[in-house]
C-alpha positions in Angstrom: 68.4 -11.1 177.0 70.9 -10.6 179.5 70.9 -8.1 182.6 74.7 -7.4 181.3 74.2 -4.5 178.3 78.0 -5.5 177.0 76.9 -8.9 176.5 73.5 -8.0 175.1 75.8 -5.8 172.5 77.9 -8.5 171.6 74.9 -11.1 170.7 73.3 -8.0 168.9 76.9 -7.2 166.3 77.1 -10.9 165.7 73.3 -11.6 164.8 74.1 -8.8 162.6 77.6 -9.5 161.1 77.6 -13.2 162.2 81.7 -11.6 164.3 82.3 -12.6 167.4 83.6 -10.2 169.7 87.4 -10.7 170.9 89.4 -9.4 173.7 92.3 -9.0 173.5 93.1 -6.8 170.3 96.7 -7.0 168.6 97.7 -7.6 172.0 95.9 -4.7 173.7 93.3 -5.9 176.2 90.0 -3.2 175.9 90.3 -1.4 179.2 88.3 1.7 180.1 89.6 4.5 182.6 87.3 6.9 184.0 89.4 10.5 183.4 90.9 12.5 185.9 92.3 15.7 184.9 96.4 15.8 184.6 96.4 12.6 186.3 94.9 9.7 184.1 97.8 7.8 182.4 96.6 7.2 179.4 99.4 4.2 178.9 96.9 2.2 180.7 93.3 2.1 179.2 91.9 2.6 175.2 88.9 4.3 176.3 88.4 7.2 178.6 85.0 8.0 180.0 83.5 10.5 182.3 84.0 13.9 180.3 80.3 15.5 180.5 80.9 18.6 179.7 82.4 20.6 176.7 84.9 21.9 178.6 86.5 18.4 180.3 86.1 17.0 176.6 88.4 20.0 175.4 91.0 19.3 178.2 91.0 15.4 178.0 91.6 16.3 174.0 94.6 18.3 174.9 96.2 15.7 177.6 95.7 13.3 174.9 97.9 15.3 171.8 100.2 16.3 174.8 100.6 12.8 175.6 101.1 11.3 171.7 103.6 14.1 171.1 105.8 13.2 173.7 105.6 9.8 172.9 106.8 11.0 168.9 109.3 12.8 170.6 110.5 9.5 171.9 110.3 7.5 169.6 112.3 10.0 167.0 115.2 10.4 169.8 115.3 6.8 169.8 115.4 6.3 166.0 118.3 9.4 166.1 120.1 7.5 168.9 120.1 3.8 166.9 121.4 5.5 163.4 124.0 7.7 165.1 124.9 4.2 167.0 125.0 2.0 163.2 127.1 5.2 161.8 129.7 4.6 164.9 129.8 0.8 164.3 129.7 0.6 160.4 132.5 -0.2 158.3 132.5 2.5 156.1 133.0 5.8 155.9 130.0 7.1 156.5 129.0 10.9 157.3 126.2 12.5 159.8 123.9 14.1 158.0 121.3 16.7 159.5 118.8 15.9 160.3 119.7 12.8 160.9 118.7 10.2 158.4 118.0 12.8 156.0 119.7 12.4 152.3 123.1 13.6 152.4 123.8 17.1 149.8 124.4 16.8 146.4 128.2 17.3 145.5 128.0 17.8 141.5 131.3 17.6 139.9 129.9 19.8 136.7 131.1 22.9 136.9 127.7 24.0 134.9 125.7 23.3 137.5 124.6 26.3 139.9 125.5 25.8 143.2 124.0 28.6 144.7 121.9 30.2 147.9 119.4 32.6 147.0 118.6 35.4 149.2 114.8 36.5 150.6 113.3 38.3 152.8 109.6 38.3 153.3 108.6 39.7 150.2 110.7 39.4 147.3 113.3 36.3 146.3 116.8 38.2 145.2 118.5 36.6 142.0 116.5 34.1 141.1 116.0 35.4 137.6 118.7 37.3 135.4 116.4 39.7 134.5 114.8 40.5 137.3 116.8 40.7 140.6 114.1 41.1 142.7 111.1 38.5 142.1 108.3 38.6 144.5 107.3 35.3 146.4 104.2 33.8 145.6 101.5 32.9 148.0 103.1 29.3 148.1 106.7 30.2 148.6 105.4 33.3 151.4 103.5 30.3 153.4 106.5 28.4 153.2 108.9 31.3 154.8 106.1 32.3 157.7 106.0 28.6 158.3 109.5 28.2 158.9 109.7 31.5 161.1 107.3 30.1 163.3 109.2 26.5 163.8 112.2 28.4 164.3 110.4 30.8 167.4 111.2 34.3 165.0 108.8 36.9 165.4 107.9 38.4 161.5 109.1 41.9 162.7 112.4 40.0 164.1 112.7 38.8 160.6 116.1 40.6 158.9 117.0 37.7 156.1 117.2 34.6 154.8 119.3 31.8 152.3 117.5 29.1 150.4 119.1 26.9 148.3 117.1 24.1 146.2 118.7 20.3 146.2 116.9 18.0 143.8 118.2 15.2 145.7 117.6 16.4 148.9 114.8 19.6 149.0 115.4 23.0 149.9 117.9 23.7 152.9 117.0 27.3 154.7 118.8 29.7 157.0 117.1 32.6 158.9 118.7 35.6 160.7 116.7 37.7 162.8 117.2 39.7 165.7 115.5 39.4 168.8 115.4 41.9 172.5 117.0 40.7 175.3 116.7 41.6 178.8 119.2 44.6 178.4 116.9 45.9 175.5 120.0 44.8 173.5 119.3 43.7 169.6 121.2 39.6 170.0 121.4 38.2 166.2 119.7 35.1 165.9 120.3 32.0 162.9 118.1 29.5 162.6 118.6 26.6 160.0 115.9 24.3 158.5 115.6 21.6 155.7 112.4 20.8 154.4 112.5 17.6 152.6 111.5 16.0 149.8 108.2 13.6 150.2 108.6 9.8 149.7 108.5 8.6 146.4 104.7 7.5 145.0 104.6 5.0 142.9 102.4 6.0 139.9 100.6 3.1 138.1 100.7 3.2 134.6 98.7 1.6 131.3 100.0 -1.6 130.0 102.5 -0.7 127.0 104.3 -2.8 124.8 106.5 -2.8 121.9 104.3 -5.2 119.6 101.9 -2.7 118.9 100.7 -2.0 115.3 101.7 1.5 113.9 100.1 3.0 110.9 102.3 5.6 109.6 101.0 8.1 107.6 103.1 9.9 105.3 101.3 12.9 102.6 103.3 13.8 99.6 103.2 16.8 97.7 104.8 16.8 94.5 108.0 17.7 94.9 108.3 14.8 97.2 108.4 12.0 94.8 112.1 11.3 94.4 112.2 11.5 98.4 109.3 9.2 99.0 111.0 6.4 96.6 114.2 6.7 98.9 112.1 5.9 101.8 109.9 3.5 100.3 113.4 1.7 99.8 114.1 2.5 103.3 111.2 0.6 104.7 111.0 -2.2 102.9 114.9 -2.6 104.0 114.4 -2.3 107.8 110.8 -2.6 108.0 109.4 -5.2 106.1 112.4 -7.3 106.5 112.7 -6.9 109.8 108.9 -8.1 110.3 108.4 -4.7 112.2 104.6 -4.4 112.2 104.1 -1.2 111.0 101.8 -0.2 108.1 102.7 2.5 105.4 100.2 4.6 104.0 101.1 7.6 101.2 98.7 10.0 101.1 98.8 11.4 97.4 98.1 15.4 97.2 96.7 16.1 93.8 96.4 19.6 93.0 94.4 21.3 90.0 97.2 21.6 88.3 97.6 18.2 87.9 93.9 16.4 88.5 95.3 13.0 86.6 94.3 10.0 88.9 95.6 6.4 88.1 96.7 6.9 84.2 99.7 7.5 82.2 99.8 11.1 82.7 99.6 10.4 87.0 102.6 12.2 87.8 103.4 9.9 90.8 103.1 6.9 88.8 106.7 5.9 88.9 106.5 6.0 92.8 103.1 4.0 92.7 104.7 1.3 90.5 107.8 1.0 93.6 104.8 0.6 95.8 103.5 -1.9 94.0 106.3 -3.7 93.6 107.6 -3.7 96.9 104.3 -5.1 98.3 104.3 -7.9 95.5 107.6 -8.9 96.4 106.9 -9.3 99.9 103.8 -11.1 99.8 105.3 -13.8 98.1 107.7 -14.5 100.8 105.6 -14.3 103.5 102.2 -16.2 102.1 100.9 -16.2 106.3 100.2 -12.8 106.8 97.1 -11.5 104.5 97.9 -8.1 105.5 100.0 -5.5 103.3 102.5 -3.5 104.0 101.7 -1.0 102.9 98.8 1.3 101.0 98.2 5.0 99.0 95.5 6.7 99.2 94.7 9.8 96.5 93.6 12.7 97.6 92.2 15.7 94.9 92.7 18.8 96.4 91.3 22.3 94.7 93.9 24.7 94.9 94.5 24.7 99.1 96.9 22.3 100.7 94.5 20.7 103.0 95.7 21.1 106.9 96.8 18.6 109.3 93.3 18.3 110.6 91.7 17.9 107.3 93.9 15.6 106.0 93.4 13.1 109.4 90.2 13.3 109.0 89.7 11.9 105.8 92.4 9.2 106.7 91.7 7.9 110.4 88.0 6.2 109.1 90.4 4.0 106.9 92.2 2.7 109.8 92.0 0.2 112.8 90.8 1.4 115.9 93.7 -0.7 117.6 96.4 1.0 116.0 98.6 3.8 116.7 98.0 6.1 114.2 101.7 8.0 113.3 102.2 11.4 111.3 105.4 11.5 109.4 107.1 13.1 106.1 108.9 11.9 103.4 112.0 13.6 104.8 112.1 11.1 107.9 114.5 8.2 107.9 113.2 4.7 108.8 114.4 3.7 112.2 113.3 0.8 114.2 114.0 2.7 117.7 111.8 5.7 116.5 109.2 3.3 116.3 109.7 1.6 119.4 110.0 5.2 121.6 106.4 6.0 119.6 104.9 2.6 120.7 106.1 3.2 124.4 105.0 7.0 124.6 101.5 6.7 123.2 98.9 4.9 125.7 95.4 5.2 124.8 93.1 7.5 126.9 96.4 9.1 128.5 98.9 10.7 126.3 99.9 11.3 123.0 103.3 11.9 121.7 104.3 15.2 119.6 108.2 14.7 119.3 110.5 17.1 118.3 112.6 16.1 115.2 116.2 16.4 114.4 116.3 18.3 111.4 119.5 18.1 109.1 121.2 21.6 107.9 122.0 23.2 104.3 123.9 20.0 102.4 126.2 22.6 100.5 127.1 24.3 104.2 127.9 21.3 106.4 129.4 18.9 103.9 130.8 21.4 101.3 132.1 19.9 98.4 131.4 15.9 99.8 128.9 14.0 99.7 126.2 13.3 102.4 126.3 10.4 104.2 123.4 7.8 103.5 122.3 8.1 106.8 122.1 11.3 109.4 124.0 11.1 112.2 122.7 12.7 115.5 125.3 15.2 115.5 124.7 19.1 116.2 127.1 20.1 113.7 124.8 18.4 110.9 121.8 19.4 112.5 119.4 20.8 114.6 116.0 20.1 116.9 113.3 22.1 115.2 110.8 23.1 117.7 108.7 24.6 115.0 108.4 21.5 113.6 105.0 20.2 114.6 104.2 17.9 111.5 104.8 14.7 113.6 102.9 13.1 116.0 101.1 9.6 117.1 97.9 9.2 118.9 95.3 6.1 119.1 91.8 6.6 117.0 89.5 6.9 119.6 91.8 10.1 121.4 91.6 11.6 118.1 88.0 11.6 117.6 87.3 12.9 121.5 89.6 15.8 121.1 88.2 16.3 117.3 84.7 16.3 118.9 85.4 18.9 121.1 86.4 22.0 118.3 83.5 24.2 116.6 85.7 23.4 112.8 83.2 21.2 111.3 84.7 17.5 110.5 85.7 16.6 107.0 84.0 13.5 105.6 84.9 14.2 101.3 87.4 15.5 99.3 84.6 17.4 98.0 84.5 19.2 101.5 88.1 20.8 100.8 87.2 23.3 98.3 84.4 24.3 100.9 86.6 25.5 103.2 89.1 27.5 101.8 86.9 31.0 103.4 86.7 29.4 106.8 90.8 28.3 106.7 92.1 31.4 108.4 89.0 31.3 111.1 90.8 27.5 112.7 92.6 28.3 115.4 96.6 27.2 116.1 95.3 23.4 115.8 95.6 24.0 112.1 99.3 24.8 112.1 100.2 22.5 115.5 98.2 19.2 115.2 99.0 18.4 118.9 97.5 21.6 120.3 94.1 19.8 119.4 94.6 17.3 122.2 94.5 20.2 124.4 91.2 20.3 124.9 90.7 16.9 126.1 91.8 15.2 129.0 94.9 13.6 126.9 98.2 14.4 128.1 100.6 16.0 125.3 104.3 14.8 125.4 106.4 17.1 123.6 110.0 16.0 123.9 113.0 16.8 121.5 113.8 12.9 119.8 117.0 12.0 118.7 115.4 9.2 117.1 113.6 11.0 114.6 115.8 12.8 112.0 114.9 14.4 109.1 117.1 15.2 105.8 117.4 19.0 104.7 114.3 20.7 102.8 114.1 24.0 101.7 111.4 26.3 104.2 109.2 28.7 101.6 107.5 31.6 103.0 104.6 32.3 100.7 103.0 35.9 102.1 100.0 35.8 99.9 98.8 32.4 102.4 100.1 33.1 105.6 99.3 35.0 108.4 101.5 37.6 110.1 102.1 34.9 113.1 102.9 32.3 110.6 105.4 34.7 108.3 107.4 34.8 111.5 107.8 31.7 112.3 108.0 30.2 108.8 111.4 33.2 108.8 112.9 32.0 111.8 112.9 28.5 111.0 114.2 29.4 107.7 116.7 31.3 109.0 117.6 28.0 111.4 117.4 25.7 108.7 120.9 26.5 106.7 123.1 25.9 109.6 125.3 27.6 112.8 126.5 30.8 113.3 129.9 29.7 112.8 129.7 27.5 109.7 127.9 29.9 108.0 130.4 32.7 108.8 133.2 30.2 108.1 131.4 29.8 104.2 131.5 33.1 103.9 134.7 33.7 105.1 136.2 31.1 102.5 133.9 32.9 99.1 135.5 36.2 100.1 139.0 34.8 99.8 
């Protein structure tokens, strides 16, 4: 034990921590400084002692931001002075910006952009929306104004008006008029401009994706969908299977009363189970590695309702691997290989899943007339449209599915013989039943719904059937049957040509 307390300190932190004490640190020797009011440097020392009472504590404080704002102040005059000086120096051609250093202004060369200032004052924002020319701030954008006033030394009641105009490359460039007294009781106009800039870029980190992912796509078909579903079981054994793309086909069979024959002669989609058969014998021949098939069908015996998206994945999904992504289709998609890809990169597990937006083909007779269609669609807004309606397509993981299935009161079907059960309980599920991604809403999944040019979709004709749907649905099933047959102008244009 030493009589020196700073050396019995040090022996005491490294019995403790086993760290020796060092002097100096990053080059600053530890120096204390007893304070003296307005006339300590405080260049000098790192610690300042002698401040007993509340009062000297509050003024050394205040010294101290006094101090480390002139010494910003500094530093950002010196920083203005060394960029106006590489400017002077440089080369090129290049222009002072204020502030300086800040990104220069966008100059678009679209003459669809909107180029504008919008007007404010402290209460209302003036043109921002067509419909209403007067749009009151909200508390954000109201902080944001009395902010500014008070940078730029404007009194509120001095406030007359003031421009903003929004650059997404830049932020949001202001100017403020006011008027403020002057010694002769005179009103002298005052402008004051500002830029508030955008932040620095943050670097996100995001889940491991790749594009080798196994994709199980599930397609149901109804029975007006057999000749379709044989074209795209063509399709995919063409750029699919040939292509070793590893993506798993499974056709979900919808049986109704009607037609209850499972498996037999009298199966009506027999002739599109014998392709499927055929096409997975073929292939497993020439590649005797993989134990795996292609692809799979699964009947389903329905009694009398078409069973809902919901329904229908959750008799499916117990079938499947938890590792794979699990993708809703139709048999009016086309087999792409970049589809695919975008659905592998857009779905992570435990963060998002993807609900694109398809490009749905128009009427055949409108578009093409007396020709025929082309064997593929091309991406073209003449031959067709994105349906937003259209939410019978989506991909997700297992394990997402079952969370966000968990969380809904509609109990989960385990049997086909659960269908028939709950035909009185159909109109009580909510949107989810209509809009499979809605569903995901109530985890903590993120939903990406994007239009994708990637997914297209050949012409089929929309039925409205009242005695089924709601009054919501009759509306939207109208409006996208009313989209379905094709634009304005080559509809009038056919109608033009019959009445000559």
């Amino acid at each position: 034990v030493s009589y020196d307390q700073s050396q019995n300190l040090e022996k005491c932190v490294f019995y403790a921590t086993k760290v020796k004490c060092h002097d100096p640190f990053d080059e600053s020797p530890y120096k204390a400084q007893k304070y003296k009011s307005s006339s300590t440097p405080f260049d000098s020392a790192l610690l300042f002692y002698g401040a007993t009472s509340a009062k000297t504590k509050n003024t050394l404080l205040h010294d101290l931001n006094v101090h480390n704002e002139k010494v910003f102040n500094n530093d950002v005059k010196n920083l203005d002075a060394n960029i106006r000086a590489f400017i002077n120096s440089s080369k090129y051609d290049i222009v002072v910006n204020w502030p300086t250093g800040s990104n220069p202004k966008f100059k678009s060369t679209d003459r669809f952009d909107r180029d504008v200032s919008l007007s404010f004052n402290q209460t209302h924002l003036l043109g921002d929306d067509e419909y209403d020319p007067a749009t009151k701030l909200d508390d954000n954008h109201a902080k944001d104004i009395q902010e500014i006033l008070k940078q730029c030394n404007i009194q509120s009641d001095d406030f007359n008006s003031g421009w903003k105009k929004v650059d997404a490359t830049r932020g949001a460039d202001y100017i403020l008029e006011g008027n403020q007294k002057s010694n002769e009781k005179r009103l002298a106009s005052k402008e004051c401009l500002a830029v508030r800039e955008l932040a620095n870029p943050e670097i996100v980190p995001m889940p491991f994706v790749t594009e080798s992912f196994r994709i199980s796509l599930i397609v149901p078909v109804m029975e007006k969908d057999s000749q379709k579903t044989m074209n795209m079981l063509r399709s995919f054994a063409k750029n699919s299977i040939e292509n070793s793309e590893r993506i798993f086909l499974m056709l979900v069979f919808i049986y109704t009363p009607e037609r209850p024959d499972k498996n037999n002669n009298n199966d009506f989609f027999k002739d599109v189970k014998q392709l499927a058969l055929q096409i997975s014998k073929k292939y497993k021949k020439k590649d005797k590695v993989k134990t795996s098939s292609h692809l799979l069908w699964y009947s389903l015996q329905t009694k009398g309702l078409t069973p809902s998206s919901i329904e229908l994945m959750d008799l499916v999904t117990h079938k499947l691997d938890d590792k794979t992504i699990i993708l809703l289709g139709s048999p009016d998609m086309e087999i792409r290989s970049d589809y695919f890809n975008r659905v592998r990169m857009n779905t992570i597990l435990g963060k998002q899943v993807f609900c694109p937006i398809p490009f749905v083909e128009y009427h055949p007779a409108i578009i093409y007339g007396k020709k025929r269609p082309t064997a593929s669609l091309s991406f073209n807004t003449s031959l067709g449209h994105f349906d937003t309606l259209n939410h019978h397509h989506l991909s997700f993981y297992k394990a997402d599915y079952l969370l966000a299935r968990s969380l809904i009161e509609f109990p989960i079907v385990k049997a086909e013989s659960e269908l028939g059960d709950k035909v009185a309980s159909a109109n009580k599920l909510p949107a989810e039943k209509e809009k499979l991604c809605s569903l995901f809403m109530h985890s903590k999944v993120h939903s990406l719904t994007a239009p994708e040019p990637s997914l297209r979709l050949r012409y089929e004709e929309i039925f409205c059937d009242q005695e089924i749907m709601s009054e919501l649905q009759m509306e939207s099933c109208f409006v996208r049957r009313m989209r379905s047959f094709g634009r304005r102008s080559q509809i009038a244009e056919m109608v033009m040509n019959k009445e000559q």
